[in-house]
N, CA, C and O of each residue as an XYZ file, in Angstrom:
320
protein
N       0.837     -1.164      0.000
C       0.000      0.000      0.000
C       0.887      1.234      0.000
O       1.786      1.231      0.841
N       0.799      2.173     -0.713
C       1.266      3.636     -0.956
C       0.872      4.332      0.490
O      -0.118      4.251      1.218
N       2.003      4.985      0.553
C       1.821      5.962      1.811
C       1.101      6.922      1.831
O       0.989      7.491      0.745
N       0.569      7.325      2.640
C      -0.439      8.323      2.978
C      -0.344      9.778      3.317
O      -0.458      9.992      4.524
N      -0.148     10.940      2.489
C      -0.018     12.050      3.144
C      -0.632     12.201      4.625
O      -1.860     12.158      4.557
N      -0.143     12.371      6.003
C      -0.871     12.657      7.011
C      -1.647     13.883      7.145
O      -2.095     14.026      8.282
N      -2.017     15.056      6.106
C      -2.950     16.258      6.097
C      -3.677     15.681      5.306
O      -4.558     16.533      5.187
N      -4.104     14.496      4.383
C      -4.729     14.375      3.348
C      -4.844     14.710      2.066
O      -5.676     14.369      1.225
N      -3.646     15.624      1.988
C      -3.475     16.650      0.957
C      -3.777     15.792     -0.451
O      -4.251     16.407     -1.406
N      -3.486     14.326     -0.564
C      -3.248     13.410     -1.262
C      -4.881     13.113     -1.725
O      -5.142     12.189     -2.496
N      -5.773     13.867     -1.252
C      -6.657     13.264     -1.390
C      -7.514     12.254     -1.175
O      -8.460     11.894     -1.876
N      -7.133     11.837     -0.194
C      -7.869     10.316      1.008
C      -7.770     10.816      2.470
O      -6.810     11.269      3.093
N      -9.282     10.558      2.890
C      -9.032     10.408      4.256
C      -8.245      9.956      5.409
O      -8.053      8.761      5.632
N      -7.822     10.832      6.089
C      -6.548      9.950      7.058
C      -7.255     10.458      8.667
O      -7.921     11.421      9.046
N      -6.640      9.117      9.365
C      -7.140      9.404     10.637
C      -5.460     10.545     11.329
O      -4.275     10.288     11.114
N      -5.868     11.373     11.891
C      -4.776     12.292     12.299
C      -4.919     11.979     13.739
O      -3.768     11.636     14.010
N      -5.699     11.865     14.995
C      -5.662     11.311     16.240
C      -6.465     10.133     16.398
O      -7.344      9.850     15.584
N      -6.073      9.078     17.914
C      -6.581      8.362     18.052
C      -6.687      8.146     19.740
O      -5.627      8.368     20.324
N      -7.949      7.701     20.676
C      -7.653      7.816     21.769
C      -8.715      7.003     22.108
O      -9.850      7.083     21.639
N      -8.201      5.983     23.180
C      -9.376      5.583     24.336
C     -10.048      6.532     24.879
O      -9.339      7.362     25.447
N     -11.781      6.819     24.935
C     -12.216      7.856     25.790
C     -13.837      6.654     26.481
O     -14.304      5.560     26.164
N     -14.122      7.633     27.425
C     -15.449      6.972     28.043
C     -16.074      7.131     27.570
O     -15.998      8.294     27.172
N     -17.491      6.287     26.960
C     -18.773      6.490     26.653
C     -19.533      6.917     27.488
O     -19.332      6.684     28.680
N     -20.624      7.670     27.045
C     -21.468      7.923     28.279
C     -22.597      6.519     29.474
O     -23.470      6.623     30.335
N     -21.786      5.265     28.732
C     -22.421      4.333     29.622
C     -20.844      3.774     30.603
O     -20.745      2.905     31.469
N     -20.120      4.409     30.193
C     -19.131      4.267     31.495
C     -17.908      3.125     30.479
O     -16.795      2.919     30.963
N     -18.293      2.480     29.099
C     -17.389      1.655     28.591
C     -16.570      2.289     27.889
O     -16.893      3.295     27.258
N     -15.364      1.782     27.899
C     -14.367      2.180     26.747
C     -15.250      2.328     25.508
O     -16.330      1.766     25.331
N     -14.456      3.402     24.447
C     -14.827      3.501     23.228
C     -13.628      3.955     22.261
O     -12.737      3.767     23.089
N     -13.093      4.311     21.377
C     -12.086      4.499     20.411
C     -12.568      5.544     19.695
O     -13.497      5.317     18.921
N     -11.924      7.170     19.836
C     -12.672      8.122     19.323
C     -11.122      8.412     18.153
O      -9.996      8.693     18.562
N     -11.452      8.271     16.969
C     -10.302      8.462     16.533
C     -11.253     10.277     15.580
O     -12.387     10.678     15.320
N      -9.703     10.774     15.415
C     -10.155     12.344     14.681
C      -9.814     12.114     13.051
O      -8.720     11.724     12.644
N     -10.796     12.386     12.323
C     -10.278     11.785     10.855
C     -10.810     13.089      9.924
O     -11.935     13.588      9.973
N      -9.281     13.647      8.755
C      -9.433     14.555      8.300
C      -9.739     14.205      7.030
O      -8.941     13.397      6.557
N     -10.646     14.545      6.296
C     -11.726     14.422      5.233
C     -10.734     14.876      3.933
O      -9.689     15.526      3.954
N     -11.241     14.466      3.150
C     -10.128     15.572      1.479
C     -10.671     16.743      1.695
O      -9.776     17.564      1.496
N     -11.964     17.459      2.089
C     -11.885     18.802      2.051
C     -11.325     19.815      3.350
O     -11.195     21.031      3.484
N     -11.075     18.616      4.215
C     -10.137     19.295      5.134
C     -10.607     19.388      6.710
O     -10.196     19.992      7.701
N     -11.433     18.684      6.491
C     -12.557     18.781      7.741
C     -12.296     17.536      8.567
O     -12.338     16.339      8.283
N     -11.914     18.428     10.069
C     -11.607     16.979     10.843
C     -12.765     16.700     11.378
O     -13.581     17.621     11.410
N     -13.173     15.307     11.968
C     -14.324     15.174     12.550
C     -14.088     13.921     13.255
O     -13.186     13.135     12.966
N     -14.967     13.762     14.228
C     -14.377     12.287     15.567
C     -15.521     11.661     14.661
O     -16.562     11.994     14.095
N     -14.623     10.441     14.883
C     -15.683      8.744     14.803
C     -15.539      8.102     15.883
O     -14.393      7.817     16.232
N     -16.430      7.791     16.521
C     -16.262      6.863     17.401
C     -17.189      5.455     17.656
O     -18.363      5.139     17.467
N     -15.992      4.812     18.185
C     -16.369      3.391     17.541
C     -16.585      2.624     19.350
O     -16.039      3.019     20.380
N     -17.352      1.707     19.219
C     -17.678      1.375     21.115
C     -16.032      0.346     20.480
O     -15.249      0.399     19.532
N     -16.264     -0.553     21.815
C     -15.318     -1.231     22.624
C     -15.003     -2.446     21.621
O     -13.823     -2.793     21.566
N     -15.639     -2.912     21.075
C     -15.751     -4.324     20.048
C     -15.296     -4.040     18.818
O     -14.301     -4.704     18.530
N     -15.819     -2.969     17.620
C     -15.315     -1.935     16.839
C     -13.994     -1.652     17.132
O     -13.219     -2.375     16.505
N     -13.440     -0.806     17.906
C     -12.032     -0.471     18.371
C     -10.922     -2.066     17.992
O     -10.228     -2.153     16.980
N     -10.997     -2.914     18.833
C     -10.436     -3.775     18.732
C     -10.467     -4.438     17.568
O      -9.435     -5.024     17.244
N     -11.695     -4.505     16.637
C     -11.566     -5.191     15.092
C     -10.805     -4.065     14.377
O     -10.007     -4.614     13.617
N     -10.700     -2.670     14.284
C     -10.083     -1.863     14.070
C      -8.501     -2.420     14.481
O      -7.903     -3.009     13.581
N      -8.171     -2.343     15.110
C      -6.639     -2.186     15.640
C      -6.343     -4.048     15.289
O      -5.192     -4.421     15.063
N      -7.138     -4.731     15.288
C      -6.649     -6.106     14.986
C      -6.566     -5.948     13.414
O      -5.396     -5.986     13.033
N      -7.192     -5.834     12.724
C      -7.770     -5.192     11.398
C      -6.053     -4.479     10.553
O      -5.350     -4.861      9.617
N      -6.011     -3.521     11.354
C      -5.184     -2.675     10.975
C      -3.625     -3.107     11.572
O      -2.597     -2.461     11.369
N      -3.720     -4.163     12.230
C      -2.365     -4.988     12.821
C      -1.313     -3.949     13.975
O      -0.108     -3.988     14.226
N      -2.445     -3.063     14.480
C      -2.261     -1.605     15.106
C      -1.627     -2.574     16.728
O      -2.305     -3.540     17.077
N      -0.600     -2.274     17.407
C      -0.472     -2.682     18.705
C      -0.509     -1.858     19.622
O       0.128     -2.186     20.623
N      -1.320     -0.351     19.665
C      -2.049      0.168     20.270
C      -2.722      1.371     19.601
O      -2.734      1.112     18.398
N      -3.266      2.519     19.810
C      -4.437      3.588     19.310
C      -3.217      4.349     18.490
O      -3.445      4.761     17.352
N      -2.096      4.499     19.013
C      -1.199      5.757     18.637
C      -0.581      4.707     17.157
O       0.638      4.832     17.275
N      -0.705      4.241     16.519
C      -0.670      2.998     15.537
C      -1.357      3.510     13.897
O      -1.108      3.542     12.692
N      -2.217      3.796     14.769
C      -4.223      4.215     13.637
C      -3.278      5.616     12.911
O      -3.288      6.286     11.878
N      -2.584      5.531     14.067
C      -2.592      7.440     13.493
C      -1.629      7.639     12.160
O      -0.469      7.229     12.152
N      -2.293      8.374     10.934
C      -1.542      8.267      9.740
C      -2.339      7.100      8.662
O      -2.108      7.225      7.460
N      -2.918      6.402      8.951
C      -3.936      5.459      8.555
C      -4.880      6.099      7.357
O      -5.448      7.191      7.355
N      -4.869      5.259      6.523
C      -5.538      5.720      5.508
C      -7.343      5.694      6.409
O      -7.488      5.420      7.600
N      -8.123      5.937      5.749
C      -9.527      5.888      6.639
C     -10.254      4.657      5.935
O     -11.070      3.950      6.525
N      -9.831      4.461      4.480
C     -10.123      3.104      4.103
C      -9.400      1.928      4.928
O     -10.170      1.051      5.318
N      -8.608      1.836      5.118
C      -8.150      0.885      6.361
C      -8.904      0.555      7.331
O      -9.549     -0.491      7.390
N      -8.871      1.497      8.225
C      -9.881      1.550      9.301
C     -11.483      1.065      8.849
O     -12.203      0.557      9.709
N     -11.803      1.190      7.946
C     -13.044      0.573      7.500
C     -12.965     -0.782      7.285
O     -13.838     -1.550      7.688
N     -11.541     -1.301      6.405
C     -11.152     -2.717      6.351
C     -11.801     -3.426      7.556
O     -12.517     -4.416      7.704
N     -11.227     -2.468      8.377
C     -10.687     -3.566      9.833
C     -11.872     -3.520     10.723
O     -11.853     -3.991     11.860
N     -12.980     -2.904     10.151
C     -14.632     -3.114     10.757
C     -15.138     -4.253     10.308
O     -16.017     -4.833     10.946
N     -14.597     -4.785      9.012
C     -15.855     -5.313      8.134
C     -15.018     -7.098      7.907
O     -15.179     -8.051      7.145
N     -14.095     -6.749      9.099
C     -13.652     -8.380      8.929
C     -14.353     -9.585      9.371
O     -13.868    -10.696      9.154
């Protein structure tokens, strides 16, 4: 796979942060920040089950991993 501009400049979505945060039911969740081709960052967040097919998915060995990630990747690694 071709490398990924990390601003997107390249024209593909890239995830630019990634972080364990609380849900409002008290469980882990995976809020990663992902900057769009027109430039627009915006959180996804994925619960506790998601996260982990993500990072197994993406062969990530922890959140700081994702980061630089194409955003098609991260979709890979939902739909395994």
């Amino acid at each position: 796979m071709s490398p990924v501009a990390p601003d997107g400049s390249d024209g593909e979505a890239v995830v630019v942060a990634a972080e364990v945060s609380a849900g409002h039911d008290g469980e882990a969740e995976l809020t990663l920040s992902v900057r769009f081709e027109n430039g627009v960052v915006a959180p996804v967040v994925l619960d506790a089950e998601a996260g982990f097919d993500v990072l197994a998915g993406c062969r990530a060995a922890g959140v700081g991993d994702l980061v630089g990630r194409p955003w098609r990747q991260v979709i890979a690694g939902l739909s395994r």
